[in-house]
MOPAC internal coordinates of N, CA, C and O (Angstrom, degrees):
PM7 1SCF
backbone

  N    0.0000 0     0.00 0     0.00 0    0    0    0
  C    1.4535 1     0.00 0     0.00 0    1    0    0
  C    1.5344 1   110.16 1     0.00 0    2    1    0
  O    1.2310 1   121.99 1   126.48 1    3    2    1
  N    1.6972 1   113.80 1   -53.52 1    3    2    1
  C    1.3353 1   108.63 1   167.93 1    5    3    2
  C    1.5675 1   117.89 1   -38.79 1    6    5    3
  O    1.2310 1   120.09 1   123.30 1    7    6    5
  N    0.9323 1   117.43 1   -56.70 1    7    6    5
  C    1.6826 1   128.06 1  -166.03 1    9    7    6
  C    1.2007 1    96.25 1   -55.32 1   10    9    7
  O    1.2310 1   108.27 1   135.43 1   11   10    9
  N    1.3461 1   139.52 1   -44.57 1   11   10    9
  C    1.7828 1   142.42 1  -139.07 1   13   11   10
  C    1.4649 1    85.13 1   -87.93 1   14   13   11
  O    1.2310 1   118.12 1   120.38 1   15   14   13
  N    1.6447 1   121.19 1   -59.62 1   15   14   13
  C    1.6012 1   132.70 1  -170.75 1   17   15   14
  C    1.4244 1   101.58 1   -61.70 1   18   17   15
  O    1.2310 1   109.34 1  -177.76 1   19   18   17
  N    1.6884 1   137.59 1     2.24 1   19   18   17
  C    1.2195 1   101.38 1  -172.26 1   21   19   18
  C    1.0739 1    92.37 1  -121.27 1   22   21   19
  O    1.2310 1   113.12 1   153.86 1   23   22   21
  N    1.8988 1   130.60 1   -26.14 1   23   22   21
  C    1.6561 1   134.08 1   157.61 1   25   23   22
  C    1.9042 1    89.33 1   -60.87 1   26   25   23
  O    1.2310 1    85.29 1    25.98 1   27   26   25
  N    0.6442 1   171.05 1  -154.02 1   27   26   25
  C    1.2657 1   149.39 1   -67.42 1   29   27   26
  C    1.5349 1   118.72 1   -79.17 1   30   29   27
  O    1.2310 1   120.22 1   145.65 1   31   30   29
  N    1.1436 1   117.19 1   -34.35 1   31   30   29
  C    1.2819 1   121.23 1   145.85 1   33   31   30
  C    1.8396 1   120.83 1   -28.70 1   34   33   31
  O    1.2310 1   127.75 1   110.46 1   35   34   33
  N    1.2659 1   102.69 1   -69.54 1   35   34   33
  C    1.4240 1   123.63 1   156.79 1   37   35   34
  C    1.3368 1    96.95 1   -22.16 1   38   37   35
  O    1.2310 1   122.02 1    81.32 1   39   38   37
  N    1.3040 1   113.74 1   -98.68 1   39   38   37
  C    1.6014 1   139.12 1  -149.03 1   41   39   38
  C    1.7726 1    95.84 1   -50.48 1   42   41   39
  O    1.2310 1   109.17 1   136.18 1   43   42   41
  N    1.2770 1   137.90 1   -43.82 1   43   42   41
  C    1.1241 1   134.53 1   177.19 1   45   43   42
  C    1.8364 1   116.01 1   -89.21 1   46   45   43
  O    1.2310 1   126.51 1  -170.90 1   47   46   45
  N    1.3220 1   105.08 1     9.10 1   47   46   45
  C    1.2202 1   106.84 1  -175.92 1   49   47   46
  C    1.2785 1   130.50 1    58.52 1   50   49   47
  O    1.2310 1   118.20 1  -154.29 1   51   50   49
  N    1.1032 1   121.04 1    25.71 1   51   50   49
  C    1.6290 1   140.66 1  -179.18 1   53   51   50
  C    1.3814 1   102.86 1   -67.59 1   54   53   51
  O    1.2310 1   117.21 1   -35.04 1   55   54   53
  N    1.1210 1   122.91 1   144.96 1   55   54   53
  C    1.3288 1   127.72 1   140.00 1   57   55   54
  C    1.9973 1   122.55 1  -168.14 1   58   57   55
  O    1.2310 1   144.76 1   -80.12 1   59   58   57
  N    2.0161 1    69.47 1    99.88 1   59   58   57
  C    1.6494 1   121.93 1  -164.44 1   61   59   58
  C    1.4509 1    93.22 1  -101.54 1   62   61   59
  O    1.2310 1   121.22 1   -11.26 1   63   62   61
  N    1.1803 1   115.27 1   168.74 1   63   62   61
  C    1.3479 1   135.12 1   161.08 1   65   63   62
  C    1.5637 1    82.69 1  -106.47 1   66   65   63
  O    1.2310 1   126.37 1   -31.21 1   67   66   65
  N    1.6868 1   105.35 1   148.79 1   67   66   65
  C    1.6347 1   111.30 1   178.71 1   69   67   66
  C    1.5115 1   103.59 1  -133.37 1   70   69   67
  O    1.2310 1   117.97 1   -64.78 1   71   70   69
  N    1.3809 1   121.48 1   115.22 1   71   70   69
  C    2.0419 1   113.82 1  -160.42 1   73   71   70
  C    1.9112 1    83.76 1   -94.26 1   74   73   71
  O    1.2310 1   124.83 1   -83.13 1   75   74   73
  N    1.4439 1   108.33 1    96.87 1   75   74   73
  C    1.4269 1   101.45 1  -172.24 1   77   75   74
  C    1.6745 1   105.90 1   -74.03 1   78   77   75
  O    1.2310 1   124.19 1   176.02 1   79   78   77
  N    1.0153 1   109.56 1    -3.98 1   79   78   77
  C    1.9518 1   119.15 1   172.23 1   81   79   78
  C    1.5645 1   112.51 1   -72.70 1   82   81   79
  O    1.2310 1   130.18 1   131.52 1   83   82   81
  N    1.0696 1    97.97 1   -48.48 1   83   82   81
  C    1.3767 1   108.65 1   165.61 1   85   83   82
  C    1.5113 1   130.52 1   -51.53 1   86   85   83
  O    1.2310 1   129.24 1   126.62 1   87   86   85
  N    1.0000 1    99.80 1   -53.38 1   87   86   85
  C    2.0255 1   116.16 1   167.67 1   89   87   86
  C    1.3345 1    97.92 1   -57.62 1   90   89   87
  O    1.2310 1   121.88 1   128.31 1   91   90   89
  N    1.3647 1   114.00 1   -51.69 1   91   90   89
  C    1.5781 1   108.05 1  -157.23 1   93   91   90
  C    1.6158 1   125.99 1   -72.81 1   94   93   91
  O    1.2310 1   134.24 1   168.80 1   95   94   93
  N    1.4498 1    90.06 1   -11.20 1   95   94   93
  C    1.4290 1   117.64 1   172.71 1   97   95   94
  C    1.1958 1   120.70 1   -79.53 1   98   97   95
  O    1.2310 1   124.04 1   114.64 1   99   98   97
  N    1.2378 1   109.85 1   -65.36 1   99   98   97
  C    1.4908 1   138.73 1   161.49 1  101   99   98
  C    1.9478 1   111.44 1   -10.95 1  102  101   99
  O    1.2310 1   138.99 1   123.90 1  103  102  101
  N    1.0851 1    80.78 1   -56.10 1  103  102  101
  C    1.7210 1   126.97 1  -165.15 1  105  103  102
  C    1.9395 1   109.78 1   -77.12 1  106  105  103
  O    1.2310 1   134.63 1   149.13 1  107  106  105
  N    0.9399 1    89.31 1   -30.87 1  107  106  105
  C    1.3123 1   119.54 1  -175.98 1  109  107  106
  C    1.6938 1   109.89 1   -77.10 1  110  109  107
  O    1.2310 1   124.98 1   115.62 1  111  110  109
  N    1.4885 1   108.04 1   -64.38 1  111  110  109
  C    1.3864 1   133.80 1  -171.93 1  113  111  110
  C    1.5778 1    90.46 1   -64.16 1  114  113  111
  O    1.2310 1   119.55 1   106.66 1  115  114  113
  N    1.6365 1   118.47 1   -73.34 1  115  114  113
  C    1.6057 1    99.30 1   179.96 1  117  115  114
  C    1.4191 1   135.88 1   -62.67 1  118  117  115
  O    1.2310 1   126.87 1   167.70 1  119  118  117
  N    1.0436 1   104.39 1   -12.30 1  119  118  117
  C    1.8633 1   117.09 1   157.78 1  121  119  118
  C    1.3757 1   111.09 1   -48.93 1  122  121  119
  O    1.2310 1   128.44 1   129.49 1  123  122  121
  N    1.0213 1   101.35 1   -50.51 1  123  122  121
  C    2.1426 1   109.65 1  -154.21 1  125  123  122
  C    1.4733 1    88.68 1  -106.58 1  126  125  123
  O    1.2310 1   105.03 1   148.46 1  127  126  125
  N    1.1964 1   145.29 1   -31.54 1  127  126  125
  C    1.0412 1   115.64 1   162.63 1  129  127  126
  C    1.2575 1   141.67 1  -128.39 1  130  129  127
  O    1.2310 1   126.42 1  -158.69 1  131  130  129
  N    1.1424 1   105.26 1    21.31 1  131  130  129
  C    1.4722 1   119.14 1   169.48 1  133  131  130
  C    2.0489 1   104.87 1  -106.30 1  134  133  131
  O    1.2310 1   124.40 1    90.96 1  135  134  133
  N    1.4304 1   109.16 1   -89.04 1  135  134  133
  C    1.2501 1   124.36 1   161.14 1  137  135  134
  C    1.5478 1   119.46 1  -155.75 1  138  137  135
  O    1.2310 1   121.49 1   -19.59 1  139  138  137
  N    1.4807 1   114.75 1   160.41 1  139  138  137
  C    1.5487 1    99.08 1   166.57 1  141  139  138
  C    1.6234 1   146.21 1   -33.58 1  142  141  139
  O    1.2310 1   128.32 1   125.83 1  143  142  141
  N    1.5671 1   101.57 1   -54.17 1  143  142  141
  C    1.2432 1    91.59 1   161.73 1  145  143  142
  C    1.4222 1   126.21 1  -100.68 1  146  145  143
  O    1.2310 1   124.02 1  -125.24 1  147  146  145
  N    1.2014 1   109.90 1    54.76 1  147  146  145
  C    1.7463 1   123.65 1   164.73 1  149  147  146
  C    1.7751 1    93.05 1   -97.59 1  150  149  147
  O    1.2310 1   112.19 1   143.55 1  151  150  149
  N    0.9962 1   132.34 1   -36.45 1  151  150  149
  C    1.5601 1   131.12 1   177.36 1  153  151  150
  C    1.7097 1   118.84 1   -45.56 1  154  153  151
  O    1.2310 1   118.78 1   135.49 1  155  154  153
  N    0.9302 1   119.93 1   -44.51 1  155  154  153
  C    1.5725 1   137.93 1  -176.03 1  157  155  154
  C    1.8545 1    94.65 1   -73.87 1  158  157  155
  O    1.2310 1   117.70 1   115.29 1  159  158  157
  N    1.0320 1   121.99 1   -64.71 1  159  158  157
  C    1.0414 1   136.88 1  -139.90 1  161  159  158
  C    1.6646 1   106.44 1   -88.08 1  162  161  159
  O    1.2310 1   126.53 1   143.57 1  163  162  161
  N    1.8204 1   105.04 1   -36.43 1  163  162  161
  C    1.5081 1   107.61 1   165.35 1  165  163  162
  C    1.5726 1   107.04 1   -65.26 1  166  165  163
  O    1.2310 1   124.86 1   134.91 1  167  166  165
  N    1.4667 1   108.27 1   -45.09 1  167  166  165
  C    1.8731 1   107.02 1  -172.06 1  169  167  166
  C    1.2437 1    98.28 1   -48.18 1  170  169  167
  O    1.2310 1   110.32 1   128.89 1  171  170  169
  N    1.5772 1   135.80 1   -51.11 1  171  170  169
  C    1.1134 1   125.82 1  -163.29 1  173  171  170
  C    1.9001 1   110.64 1   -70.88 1  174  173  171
  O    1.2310 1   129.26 1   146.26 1  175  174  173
  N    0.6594 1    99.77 1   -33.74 1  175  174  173
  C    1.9775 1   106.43 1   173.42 1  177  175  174
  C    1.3501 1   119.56 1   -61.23 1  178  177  175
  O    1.2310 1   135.26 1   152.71 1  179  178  177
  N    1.3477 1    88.08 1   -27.29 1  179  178  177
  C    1.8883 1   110.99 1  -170.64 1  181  179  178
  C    1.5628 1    99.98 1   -80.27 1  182  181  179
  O    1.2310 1   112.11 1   131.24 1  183  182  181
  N    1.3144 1   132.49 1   -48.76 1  183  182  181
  C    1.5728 1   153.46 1   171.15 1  185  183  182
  C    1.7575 1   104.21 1   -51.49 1  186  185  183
  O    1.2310 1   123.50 1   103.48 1  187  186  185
  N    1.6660 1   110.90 1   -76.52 1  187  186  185
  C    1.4861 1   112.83 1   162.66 1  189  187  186
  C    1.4233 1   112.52 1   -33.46 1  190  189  187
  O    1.2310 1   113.41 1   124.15 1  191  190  189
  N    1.3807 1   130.06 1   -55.85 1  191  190  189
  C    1.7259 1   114.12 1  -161.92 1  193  191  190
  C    1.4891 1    88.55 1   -77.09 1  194  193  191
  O    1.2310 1   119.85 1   115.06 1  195  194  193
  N    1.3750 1   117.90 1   -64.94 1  195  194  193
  C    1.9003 1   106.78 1  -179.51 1  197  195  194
  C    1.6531 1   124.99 1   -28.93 1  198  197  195
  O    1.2310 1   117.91 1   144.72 1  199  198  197
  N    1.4460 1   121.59 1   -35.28 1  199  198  197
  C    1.3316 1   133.77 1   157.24 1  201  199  198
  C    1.6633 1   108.30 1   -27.78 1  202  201  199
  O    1.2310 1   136.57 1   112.49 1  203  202  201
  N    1.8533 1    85.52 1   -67.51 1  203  202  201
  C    1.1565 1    91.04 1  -163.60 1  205  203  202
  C    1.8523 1   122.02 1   -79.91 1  206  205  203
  O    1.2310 1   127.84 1  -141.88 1  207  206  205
  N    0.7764 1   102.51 1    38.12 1  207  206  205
  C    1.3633 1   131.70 1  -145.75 1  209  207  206
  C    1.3036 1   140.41 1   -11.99 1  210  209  207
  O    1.2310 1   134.52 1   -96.45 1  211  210  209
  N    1.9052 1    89.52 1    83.55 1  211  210  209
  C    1.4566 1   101.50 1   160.37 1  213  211  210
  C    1.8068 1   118.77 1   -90.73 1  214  213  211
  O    1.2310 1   124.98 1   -16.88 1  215  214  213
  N    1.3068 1   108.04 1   163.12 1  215  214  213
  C    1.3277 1   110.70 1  -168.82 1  217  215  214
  C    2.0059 1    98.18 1   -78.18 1  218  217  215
  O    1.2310 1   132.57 1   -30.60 1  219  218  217
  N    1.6439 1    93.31 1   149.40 1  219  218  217
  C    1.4571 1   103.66 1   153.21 1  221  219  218
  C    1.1624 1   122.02 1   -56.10 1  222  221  219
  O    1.2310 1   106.17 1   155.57 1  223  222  221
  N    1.1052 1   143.30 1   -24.43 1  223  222  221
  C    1.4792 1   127.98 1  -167.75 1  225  223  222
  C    1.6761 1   101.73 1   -99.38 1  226  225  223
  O    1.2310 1   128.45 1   148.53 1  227  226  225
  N    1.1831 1   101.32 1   -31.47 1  227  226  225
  C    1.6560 1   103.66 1   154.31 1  229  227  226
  C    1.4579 1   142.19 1   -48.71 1  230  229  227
  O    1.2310 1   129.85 1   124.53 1  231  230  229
  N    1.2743 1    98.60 1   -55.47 1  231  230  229
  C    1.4211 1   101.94 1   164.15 1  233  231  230
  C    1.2395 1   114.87 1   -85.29 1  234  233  231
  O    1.2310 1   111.39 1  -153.36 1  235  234  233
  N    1.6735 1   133.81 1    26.64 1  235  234  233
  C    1.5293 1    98.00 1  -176.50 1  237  235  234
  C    2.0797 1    78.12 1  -114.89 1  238  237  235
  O    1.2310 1   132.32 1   163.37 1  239  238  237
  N    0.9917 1    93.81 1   -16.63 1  239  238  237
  C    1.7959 1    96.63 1  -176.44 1  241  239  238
  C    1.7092 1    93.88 1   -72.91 1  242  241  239
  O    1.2310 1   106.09 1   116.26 1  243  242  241
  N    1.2561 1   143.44 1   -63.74 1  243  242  241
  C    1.0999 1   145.06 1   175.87 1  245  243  242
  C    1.6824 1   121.67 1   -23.67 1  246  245  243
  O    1.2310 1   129.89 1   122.51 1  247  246  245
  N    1.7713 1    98.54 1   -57.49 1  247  246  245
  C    1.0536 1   132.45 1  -175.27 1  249  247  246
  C    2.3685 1   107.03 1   -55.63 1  250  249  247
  O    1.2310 1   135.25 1   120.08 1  251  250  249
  N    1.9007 1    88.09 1   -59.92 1  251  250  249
  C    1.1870 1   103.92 1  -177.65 1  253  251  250
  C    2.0864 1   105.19 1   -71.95 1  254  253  251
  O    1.2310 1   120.03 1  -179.34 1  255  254  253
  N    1.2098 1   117.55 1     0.66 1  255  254  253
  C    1.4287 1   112.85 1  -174.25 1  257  255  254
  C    1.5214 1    92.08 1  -109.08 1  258  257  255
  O    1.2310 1   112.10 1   162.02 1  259  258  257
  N    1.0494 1   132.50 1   -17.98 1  259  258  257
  C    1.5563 1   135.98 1   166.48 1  261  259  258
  C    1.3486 1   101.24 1   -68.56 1  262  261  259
  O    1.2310 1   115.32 1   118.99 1  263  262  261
  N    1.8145 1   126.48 1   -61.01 1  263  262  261
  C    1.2116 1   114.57 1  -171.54 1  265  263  262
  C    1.4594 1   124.94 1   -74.91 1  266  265  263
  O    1.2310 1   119.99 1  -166.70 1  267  266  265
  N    1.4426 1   117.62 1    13.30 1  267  266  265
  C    1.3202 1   121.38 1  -173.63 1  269  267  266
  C    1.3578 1   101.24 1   -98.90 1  270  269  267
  O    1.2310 1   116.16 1   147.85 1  271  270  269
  N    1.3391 1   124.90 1   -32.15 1  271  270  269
  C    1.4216 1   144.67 1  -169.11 1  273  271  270
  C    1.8071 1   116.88 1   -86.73 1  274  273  271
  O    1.2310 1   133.02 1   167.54 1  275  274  273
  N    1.8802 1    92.45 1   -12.46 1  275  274  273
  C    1.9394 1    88.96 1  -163.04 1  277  275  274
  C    2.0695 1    84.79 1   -86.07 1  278  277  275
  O    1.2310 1   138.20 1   -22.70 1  279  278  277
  N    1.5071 1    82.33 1   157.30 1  279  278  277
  C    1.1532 1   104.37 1  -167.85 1  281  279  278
  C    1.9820 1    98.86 1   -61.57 1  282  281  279
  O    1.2310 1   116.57 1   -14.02 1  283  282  281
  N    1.2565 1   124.12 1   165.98 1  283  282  281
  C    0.7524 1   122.18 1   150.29 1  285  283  282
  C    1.7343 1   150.91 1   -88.68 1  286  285  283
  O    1.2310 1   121.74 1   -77.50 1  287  286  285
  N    1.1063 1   114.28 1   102.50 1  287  286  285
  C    1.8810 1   124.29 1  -161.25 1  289  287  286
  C    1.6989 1   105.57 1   -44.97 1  290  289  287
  O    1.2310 1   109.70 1   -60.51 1  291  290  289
  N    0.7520 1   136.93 1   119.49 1  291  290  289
  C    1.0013 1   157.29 1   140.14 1  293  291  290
  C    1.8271 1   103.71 1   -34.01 1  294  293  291
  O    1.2310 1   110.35 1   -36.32 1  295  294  293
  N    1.6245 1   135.73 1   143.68 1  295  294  293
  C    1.3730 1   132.35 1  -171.64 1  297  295  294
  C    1.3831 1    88.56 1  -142.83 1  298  297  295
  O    1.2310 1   120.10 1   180.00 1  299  298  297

């Protein structure tokens, strides 16, 4: 995983620090409690607000106080 984040990093010319625990969490939380593909789609929201630069540790508490609150889906 390290290796993949640091060629793509590369390839877009980034040079970010990337908290890949953080994503994976992130990623995690809208999986399980939102739906599967809420995971892809929060990381990417999560990247946009960091742009804009809010902190990671910000959005993953934000993120995780949304998923404590989403209703629960019914299967």
């Amino acid at each position: 995983m390290n290796e993949w984040v640091i060629e793509v990093k590369k390839s877009f010319g980034l040079e970010i620090d990337c908290d890949i625990k953080a994503i994976l969490d992130v990623a995690r939380v809208a999986a399980h409690s939102v739906e599967r593909p809420a995971a892809p789609v929060t990381t990417f929201l999560m990247g946009v607000a960091f742009a804009n630069g809010c902190r990671i540790d910000e959005l993953t508490e934000k993120i995780d106080a949304l998923a404590r609150d989403w209703p629960v889906k019914e299967r």
